[in-house]
C-alpha positions in Angstrom: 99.3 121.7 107.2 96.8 118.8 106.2 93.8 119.9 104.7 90.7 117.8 104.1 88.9 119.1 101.4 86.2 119.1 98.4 86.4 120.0 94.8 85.0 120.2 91.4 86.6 119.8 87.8 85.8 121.6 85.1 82.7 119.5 84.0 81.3 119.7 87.6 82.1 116.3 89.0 83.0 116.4 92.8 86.2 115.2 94.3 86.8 115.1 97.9 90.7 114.3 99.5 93.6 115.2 101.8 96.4 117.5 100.5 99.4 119.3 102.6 99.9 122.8 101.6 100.8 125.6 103.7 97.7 127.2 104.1 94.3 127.3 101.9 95.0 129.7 98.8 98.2 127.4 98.4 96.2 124.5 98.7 93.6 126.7 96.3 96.7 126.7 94.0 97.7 123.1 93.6 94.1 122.4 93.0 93.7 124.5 90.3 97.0 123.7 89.1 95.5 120.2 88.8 92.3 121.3 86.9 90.1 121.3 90.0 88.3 124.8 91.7 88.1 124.3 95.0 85.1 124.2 96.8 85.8 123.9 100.6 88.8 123.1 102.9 89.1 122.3 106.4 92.1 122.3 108.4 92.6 118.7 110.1 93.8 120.6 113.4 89.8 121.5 113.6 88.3 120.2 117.2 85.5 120.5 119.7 85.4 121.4 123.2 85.8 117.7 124.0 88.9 117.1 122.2 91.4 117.5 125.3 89.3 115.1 127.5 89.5 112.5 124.5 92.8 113.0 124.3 93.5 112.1 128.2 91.3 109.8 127.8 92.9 108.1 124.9 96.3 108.2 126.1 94.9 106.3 128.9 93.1 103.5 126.9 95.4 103.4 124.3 94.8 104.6 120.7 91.3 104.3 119.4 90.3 102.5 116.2 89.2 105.7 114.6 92.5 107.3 115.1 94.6 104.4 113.3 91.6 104.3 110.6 92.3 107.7 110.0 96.1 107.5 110.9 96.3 104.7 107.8 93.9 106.4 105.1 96.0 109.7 105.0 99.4 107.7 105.1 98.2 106.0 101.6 96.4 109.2 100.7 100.1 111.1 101.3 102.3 108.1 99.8 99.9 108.0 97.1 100.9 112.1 96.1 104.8 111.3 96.0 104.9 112.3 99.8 108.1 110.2 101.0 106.8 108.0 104.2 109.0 109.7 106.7 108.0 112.9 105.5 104.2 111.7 105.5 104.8 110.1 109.0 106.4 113.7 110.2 103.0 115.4 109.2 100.7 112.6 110.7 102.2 113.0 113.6 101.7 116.8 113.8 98.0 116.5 113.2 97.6 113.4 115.5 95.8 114.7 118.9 96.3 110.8 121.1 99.4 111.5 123.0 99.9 108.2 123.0 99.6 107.6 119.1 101.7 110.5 118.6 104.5 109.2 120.3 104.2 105.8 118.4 103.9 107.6 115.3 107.1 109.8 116.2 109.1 106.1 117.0 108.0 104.7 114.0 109.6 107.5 111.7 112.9 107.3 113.6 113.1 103.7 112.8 112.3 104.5 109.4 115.2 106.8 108.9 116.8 104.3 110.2 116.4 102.1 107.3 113.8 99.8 108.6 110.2 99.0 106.3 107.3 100.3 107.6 106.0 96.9 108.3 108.7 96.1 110.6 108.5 99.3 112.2 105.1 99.1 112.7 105.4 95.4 114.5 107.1 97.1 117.0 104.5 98.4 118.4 101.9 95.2 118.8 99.2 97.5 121.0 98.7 100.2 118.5 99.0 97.5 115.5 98.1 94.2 115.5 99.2 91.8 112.9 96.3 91.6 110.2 98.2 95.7 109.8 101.4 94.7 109.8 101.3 91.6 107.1 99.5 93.6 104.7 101.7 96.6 105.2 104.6 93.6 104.6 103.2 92.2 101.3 102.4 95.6 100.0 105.5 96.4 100.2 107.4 93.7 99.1 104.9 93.5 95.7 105.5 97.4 95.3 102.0 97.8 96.1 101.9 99.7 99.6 99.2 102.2 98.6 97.2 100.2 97.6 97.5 97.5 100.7 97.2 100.6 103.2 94.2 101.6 101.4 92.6 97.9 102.3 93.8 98.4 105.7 92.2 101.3 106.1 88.9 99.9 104.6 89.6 97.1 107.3 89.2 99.2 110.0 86.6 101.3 108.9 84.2 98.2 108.7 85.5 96.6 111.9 84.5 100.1 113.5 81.4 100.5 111.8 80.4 97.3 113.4 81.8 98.1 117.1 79.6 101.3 116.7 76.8 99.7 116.3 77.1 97.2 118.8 78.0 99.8 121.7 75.1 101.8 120.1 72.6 99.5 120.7 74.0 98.6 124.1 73.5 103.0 124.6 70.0 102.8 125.9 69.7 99.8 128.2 73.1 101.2 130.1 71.7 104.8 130.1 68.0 103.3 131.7 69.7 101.3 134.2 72.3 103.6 134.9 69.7 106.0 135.6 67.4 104.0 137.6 70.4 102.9 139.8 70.9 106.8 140.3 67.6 107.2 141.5 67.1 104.0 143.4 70.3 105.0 145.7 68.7 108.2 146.2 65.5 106.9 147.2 67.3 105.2 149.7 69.6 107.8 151.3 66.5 110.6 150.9 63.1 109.1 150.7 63.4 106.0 152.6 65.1 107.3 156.1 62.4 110.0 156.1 59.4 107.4 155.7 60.7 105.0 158.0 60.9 107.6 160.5 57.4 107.8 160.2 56.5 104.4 160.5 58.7 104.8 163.9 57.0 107.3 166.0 53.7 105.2 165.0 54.9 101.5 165.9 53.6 99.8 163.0 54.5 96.2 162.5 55.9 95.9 158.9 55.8 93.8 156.2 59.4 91.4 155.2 59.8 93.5 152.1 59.7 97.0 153.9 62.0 95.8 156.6 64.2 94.8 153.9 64.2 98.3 152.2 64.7 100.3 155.3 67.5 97.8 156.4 69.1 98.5 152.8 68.6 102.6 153.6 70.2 102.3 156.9 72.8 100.0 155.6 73.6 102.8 153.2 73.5 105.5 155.2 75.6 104.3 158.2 78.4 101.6 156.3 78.6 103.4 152.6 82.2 102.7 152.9 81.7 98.7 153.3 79.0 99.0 150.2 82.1 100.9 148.4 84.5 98.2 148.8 82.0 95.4 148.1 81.9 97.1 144.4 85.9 97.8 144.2 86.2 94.0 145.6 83.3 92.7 143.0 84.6 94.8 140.0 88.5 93.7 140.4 87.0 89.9 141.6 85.3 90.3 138.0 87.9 91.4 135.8 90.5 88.8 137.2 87.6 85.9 136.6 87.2 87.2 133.4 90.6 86.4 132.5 91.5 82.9 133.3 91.4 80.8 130.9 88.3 78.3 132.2 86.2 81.5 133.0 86.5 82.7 129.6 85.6 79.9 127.8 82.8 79.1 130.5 81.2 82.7 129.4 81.7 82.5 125.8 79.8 79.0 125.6 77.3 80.2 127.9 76.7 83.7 125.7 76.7 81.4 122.4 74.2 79.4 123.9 71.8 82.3 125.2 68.4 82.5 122.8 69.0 86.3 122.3 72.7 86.6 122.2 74.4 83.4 121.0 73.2 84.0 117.0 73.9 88.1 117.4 77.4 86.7 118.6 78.0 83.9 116.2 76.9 87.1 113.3 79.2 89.6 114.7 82.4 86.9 114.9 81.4 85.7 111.4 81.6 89.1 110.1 84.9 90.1 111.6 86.4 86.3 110.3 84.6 87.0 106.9 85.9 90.8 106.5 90.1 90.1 108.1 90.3 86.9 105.7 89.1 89.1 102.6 91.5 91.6 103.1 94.4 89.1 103.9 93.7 87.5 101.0 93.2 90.5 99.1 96.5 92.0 99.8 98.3 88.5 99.1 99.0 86.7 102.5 99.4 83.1 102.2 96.0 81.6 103.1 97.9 79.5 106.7 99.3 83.0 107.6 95.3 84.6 107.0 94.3 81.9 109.2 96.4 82.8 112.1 96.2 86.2 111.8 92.3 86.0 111.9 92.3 83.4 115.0 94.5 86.0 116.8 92.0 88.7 116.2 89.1 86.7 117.7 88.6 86.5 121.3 85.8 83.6 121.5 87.5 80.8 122.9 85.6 78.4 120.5 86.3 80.7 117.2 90.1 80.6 118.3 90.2 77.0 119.1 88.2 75.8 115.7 90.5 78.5 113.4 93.8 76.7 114.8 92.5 73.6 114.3 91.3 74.7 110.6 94.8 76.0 109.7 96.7 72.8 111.1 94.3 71.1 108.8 94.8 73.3 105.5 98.5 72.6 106.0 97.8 69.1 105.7 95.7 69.6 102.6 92.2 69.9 103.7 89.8 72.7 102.7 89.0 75.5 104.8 85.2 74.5 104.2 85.6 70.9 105.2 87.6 72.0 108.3 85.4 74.4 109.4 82.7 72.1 108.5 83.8 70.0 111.8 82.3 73.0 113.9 78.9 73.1 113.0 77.5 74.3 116.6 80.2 77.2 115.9 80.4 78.8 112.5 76.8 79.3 110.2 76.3 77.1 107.4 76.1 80.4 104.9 79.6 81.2 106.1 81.3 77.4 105.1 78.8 77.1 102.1 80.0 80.1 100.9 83.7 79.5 101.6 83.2 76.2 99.9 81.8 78.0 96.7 84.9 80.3 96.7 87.6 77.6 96.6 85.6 75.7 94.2 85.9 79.1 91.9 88.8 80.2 92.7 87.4 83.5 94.0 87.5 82.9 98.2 88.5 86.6 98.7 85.4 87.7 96.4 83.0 85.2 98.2 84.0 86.5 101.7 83.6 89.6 100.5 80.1 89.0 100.0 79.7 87.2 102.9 81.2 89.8 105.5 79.0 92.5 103.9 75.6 89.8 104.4 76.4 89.5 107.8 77.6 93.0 108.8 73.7 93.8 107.6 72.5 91.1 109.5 74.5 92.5 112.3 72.6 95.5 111.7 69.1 94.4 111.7 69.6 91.5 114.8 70.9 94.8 116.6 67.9 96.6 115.9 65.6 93.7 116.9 67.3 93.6 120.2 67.1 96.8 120.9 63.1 96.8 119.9 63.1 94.0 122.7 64.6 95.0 125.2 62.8 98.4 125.8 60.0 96.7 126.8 61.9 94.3 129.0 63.4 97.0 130.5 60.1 99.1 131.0 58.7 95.5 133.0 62.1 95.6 135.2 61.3 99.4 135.7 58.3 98.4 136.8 58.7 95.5 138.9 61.0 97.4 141.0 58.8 100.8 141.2 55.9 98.2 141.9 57.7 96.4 144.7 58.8 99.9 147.0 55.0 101.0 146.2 53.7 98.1 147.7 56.5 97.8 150.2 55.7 101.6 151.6 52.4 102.4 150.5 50.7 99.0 151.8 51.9 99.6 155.5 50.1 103.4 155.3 47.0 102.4 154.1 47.0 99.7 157.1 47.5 102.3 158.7 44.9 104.7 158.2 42.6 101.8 158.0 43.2 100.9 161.8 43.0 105.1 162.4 39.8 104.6 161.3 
């Protein structure tokens, strides 16, 4: 079993780690064996009532980024204690809970036995790995240094979902306010709305253009849900093929890049991502043309990808990475090619982008917040707007009304 747990040494300093023992007072054993008391110890098996619905879920989706974070820290962690790597693969598997991951995990040992690296093993499956994983994997091997390159892996991924949780974080609120005044809108309209207009019926009152419109909408609702059904299935599947063609794509990047809100959030977050996967590229020893196209493969921005192939075509014939990115200004921040410059001037580019990934992961941070401190009150005026309009749509007509009663 794989136990995550904490411990102290015998001058008090806490360690924390992962360790495979059969149960706890083994696991008590080792520790102590190794000059360490140990403090507390949870089984990785440990889940919440949610766990089988993630599970489903994730075997649906494919595997999530905190399951091959995980999957890769305790994989160096095990290698790291003399574990052999199909033995350590055997015991990831057991703990893993993705049916899908666990499958891959289970393919990858048997091509292990087999005699294959872990690198080529894990290329075979592109989904679960992509190829910044696999290249590092490759030169930490073949430099004897596989610990340490899954350990930078690992640190990858962390960061790169630190900075997806963010984003979908402050994307939370906005999708839960208008999910929930969608909710209430379509029950307005199948509930409230057929019952007022009723009303207005029986007393032959001539409506306003924005009533009619409303009770049009309820009866439309009521009597042909099944059309308003397929008009979403037909949008949604219209969508998601638009979204992939090629001239679509690049029509919606350009357009988000150019939005006053969202273009310099999205030129940040791409930054980040370029700054962090060319670090740890570099860090683990890839040729800098092979960081280039691993990075430009990672990125889904049209213009990023574009401007990082053009980049590497020009490194191989000699230029800087600076000066070619340079040629992009409308694309990449100055910090990010100044700094870049500065690190090929030194010597020390993975250092520099380093630096830079973390600048912009904060600034990532902070834009995020900014948004979010903006659009609640954009959101409150849309709120409004629309409560406003059925007021006036419903409430005008009655006091007309009650003025003519009168």
């Amino acid at each position: 079993m794989l136990f995550k747990y904490t411990a102290r040494n015998l001058d008090g300093e806490q360690t924390k780690g992962v360790l495979d023992a059969p149960d706890k007072h083994a696991l008590s054993r080792i520790l102590r064996e190794k000059g360490f008391v140990l403090v507390s110890a949870k089984h990785n098996e440990d889940e919440n009532a949610f766990s089988p619905i993630k599970n489903i879920i994730g075997s649906m989706f494919g595997v999530p980024l905190v399951e091959k974070m995980t999957f890769v820290r305790y994989l160096a962690v095990l290698i790291s204690a003399g574990v052999d790597i199909s033995r350590g693969l055997s015991i990831l598997e057991e703990q893993v809970k993705n049916i899908g991951f666990k499958k891959i995990i289970r393919a990858i040992r048997e091509e292990v036995i087999r005699g294959k690296t872990l690198n080529e093993s894990f290329a075979q499956h592109p989904k679960a790995f992509s190829g910044l994983v696999v290249n590092m994997v490759a030169v930490g091997e073949e430099s004897g240094r596989l610990v340490e390159s899954l350990e930078l892996v690992a640190t990858q991924l962390e960061r790169e979902h630190e900075l997806v949780s963010k984003v979908r974080g402050a994307l939370v609120y906005p999708a839960v306010v208008v999910s929930a005044m969608v909710i209430i809108g379509i029950v307005m309209f199948i509930y409230v709305v057929p019952t007022l207009k009723s009303v207005f019926g029986d007393l032959n009152a001539s409506l306003p253009i924005t009533t009619r419109i409303i009770f049009g909408l309820s009866d439309f609702l009521l009597n042909k849900w099944y059309l308003a059904l397929a008009f979403i299935i037909i949008f949604v599947i219209s969508m998601r093929f638009l979204f992939v063609l090629p001239v679509t794509k690049k029509a919606i990047d350009f357009g988000l890049m150019q939005a006053p809100m969202f273009g310099p959030l999205i030129r940040k977050i791409i930054s980040a991502r370029i700054a962090r996967t060319l670090s740890s590229l570099i860090a683990s020893g890839v040729p800098i043309l092979r960081s280039i196209e691993i990075t430009s493969s990672l990125i889904t921005n049209i213009a990023f990808t574009s401007s990082l192939k053009d980049a590497m075509n020009r490194v191989q014939k000699g230029e800087l990475l600076s000066a070619s990115l340079g040629l992009y200004p409308k694309v990449y921040p100055t910090m990010l090619i100044q700094m870049i410059a500065v690190g090929e001037e030194t010597g020390k580019l993975g250092d520099m982008l380093t630096r830079t990934a973390l600048f912009y992961e904060t600034e990532v941070d902070r834009s995020l917040k900014n948004l979010t401190t903006i659009i609640e009150p954009l959101l409150m005026l849309v709120i409004g707007g629309a409560v406003g309009v059925f007021a006036v749509s419903i409430l005008g007509p009655m006091y007309t009304l009650i003025q003519n009663q009168i």
